[in-house]
C-alpha positions as CSV (number, residue, x, y, z in Angstrom):
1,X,0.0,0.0,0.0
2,X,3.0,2.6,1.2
3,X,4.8,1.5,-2.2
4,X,1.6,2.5,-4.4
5,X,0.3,5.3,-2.8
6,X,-2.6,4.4,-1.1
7,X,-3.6,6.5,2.0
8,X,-6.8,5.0,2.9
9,X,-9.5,1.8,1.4
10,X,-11.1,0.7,-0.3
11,X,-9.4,1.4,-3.2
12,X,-9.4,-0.5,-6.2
13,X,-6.4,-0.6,-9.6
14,X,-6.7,-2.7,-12.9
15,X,-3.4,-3.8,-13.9
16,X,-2.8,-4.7,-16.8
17,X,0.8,-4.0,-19.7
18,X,2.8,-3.0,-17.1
19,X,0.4,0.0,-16.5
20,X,-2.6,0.9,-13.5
21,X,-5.8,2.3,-13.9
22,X,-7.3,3.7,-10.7
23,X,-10.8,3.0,-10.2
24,X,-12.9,6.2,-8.8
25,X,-16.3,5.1,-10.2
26,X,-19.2,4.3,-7.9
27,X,-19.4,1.3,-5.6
28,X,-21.9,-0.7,-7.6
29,X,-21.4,-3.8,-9.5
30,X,-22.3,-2.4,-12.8
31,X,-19.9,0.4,-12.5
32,X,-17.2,-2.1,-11.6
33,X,-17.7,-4.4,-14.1
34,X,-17.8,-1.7,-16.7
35,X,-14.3,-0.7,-15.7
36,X,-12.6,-3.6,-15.3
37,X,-14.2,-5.0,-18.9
38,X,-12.7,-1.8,-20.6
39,X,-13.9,1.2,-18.9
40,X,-10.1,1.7,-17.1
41,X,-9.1,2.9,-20.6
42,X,-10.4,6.1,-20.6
43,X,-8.2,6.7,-17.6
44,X,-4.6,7.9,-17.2
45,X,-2.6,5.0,-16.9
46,X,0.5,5.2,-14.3
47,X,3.7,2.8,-14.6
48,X,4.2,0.0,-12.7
49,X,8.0,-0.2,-11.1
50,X,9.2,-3.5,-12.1
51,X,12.4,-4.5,-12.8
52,X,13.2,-5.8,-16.4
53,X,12.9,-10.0,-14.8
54,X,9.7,-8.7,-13.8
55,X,10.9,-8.4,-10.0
56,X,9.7,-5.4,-7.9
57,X,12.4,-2.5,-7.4
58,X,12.0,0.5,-5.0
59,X,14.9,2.8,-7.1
60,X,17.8,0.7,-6.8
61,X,16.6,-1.3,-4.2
62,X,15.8,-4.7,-4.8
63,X,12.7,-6.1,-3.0
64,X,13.5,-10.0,-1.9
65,X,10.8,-12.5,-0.8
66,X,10.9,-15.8,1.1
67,X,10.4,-17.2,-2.7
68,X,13.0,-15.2,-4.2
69,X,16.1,-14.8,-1.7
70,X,18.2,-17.5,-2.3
71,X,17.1,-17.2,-6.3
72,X,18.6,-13.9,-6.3
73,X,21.5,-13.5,-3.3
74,X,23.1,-17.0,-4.2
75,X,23.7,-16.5,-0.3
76,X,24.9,-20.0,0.3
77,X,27.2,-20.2,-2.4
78,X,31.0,-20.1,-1.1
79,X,32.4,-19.2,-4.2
80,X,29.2,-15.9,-5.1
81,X,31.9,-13.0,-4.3
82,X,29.3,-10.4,-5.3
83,X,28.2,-8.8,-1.8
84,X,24.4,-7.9,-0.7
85,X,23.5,-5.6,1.5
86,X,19.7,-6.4,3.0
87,X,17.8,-4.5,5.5
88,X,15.1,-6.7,7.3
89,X,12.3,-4.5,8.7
90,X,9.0,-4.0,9.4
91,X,6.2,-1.8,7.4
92,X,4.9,-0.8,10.8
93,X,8.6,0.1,12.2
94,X,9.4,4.4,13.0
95,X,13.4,3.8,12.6
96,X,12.7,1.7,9.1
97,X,10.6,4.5,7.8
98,X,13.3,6.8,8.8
99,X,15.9,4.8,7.2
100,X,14.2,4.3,3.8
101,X,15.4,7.3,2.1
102,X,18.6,6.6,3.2
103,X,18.7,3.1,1.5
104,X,17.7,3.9,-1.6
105,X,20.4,6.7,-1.6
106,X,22.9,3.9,-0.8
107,X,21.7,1.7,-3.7
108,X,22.3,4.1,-5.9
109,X,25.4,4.9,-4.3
110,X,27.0,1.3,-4.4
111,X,25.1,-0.3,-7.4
112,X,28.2,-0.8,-9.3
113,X,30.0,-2.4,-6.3
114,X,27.2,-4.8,-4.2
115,X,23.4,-5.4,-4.9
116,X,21.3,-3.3,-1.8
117,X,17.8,-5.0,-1.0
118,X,15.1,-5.2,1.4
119,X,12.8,-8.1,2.9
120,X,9.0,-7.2,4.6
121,X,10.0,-9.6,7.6
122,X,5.7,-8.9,8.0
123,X,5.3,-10.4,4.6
124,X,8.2,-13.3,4.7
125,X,8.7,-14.6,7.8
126,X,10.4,-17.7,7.0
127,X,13.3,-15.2,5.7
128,X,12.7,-13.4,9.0
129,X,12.9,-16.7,11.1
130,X,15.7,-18.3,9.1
131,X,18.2,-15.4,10.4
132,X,16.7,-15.1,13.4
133,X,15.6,-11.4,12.9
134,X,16.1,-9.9,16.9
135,X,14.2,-6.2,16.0
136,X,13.9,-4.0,13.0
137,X,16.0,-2.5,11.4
138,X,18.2,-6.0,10.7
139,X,21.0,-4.9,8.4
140,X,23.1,-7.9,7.1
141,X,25.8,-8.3,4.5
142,X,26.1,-11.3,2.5
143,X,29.1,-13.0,0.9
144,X,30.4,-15.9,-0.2
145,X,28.3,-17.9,2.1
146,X,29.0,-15.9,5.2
147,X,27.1,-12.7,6.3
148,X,27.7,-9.7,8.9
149,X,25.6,-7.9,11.3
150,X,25.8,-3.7,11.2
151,X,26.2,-3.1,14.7
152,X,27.4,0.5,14.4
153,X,25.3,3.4,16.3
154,X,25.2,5.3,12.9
155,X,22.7,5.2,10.1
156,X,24.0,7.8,8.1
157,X,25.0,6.6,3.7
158,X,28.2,7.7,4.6
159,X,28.5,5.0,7.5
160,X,26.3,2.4,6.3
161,X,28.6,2.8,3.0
162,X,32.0,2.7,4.9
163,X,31.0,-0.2,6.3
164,X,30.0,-2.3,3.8
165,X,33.0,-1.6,2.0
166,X,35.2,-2.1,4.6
167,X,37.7,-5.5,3.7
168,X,36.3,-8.6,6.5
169,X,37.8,-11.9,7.6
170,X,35.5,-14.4,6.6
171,X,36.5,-16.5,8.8
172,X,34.8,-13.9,11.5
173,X,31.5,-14.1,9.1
174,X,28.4,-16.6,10.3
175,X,27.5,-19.2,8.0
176,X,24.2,-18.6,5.8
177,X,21.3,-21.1,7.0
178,X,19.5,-23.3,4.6
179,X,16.0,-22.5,4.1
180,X,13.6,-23.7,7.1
181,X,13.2,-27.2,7.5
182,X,15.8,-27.9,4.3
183,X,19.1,-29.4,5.0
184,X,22.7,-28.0,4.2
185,X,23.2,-28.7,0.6
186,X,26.4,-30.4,-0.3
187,X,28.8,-27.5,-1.4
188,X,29.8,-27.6,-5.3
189,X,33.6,-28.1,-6.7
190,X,33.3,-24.4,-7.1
191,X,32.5,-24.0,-3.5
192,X,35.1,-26.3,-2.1
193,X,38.3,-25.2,-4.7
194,X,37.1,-21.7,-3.2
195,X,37.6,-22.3,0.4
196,X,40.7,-24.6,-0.3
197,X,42.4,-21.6,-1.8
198,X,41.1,-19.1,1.0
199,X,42.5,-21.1,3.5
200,X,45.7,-21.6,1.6
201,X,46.3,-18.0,1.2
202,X,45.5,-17.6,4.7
203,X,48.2,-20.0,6.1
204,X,50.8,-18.3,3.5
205,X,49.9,-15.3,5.1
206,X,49.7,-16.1,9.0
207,X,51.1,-19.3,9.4
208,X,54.6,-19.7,7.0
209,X,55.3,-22.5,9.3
210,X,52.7,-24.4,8.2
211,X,53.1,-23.3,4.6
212,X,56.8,-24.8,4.6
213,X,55.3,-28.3,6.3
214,X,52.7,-28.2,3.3
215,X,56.0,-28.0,0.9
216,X,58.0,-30.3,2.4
217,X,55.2,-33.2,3.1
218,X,53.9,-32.9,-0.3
219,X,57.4,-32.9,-1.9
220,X,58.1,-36.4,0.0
221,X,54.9,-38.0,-0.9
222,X,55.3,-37.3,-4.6
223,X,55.0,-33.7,-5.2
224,X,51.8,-34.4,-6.7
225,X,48.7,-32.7,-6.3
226,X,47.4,-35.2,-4.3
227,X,50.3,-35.5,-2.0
228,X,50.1,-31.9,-1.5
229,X,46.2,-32.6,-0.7
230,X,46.7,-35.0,2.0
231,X,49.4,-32.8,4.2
232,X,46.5,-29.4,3.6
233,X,43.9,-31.7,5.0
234,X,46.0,-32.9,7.5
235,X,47.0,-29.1,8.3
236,X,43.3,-27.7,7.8
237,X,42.2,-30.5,10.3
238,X,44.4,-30.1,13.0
239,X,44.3,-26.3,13.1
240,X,40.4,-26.6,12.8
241,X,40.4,-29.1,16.0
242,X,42.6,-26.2,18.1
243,X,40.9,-23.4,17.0
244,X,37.5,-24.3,17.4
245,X,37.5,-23.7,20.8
246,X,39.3,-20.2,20.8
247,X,36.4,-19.4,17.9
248,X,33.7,-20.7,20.3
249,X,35.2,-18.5,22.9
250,X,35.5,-14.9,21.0
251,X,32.4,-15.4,19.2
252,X,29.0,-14.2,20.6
253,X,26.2,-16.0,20.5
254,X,23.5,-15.4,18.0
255,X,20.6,-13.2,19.6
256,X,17.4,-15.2,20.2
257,X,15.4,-12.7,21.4
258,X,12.1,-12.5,19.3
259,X,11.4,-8.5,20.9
260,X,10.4,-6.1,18.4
């Protein structure tokens, strides 16, 4: 209703060619039927915001449903680098009504760098649900199969931009969910040739130790890809197994309040 206008109801549109016909006729069912069987014609039609795919757009902002979100972030893919910046809110929230202008300035802003969209947690609650939405508004960055939480105090474009620009460890980054009630689907040789070379380049760069153990235990069992294989698992493993509870410790637990 916000999105098209309307103040107050009844009120009734014909849609039809990507145009809208607003009906201000009597409240009879002759009158109706007249304009809906032809009668909108003689009307000034008004465009209907669609994007090209025929998915809704509020100015560069990209409206996602519980149909359309993983259609359209890929948010579960390790290996989609192509960020997306989604505010979760409410239609009936102050500080999302106060933010809106402000998003759409950002789209426009960062359109060449990320995708910005939005998700009615009112309308989608599965989506809502699935990340465990605490309050409104949620802003979360997606990436290769990871996403971020904006905690800052700020709601400004110039913050919310700094931010999302701002280089992350993905390692710090929660895994995406599946769906509600789907299980974790089986990561692609995309997926997994991605994270194997993440987690290479992140021993090179912390760990040269560990790099020069890679070297030499692969050299000795062949020099082959393979050999190489079994010393990174081995590595991966073992560093996973110590870590685990350092990572438990740092992080922060997820929010499960449900207060809006």
């Amino acid at each position: 209703a916000e999105y098209m206008g309307i103040e107050k109801g009844p009120s009734m549109w014909v849609f039809r060619g990507g145009k809208r016909y607003y009906y201000g006729g009597g409240w009879n069912s002759e009158d109706m039927q007249g304009f809906v069987e032809g009668g909108y014609e003689r009307y000034e039609a008004m465009t209907v915001t669609m994007t090209e795919a025929g998915k809704e757009q509020h100015g560069d902002v990209l409206v996602l449903t519980d149909a359309s979100f993983d259609a359209e972030t890929k948010a579960l893919s390790a290996s989609n680098s192509i960020p997306w910046f989604v505010e979760f809110y409410a239609p009936w929230c102050g500080h999302c009504k106060a933010i809106a202008p402000i998003w759409e300035d950002l789209a426009t802003e960062l359109k060449h760098k990320m995708r910005v969209a939005k998700v009615d947690c009112a309308a989608n609650k599965n989506t809502s649900d699935r990340f465990d939405i605490p309050g409104f508004p949620t802003l979360l960055l997606f990436r290769n199969g990871k996403y971020w939480k904006y905690d800052g105090k700020l709601r400004t474009k110039q913050a919310l931009a700094e931010w999302a620009l701002q280089p992350r460890d993905e390692a710090e980054g929660w895994p995406v969910p599946p769906p509600l009630g789907e299980p974790m689907p089986e990561p692609s040789v995309a997926d997994l040739l991605h994270t194997v070379v993440g987690d290479l380049q992140a021993m090179i760069e912390h760990n040269p130790a560990a790099t020069a153990t890679l070297v030499a235990g692969g050299a000795l069992l062949g020099g082959g890809i393979a050999g190489y294989a079994v010393i990174l698992i081995f590595i991966l493993r073992l560093a996973s197994s110590v870590g685990s509870g350092d990572a438990k410790a740092k992080r922060k637990p997820k929010p499960k309040s449900r207060q809006r």
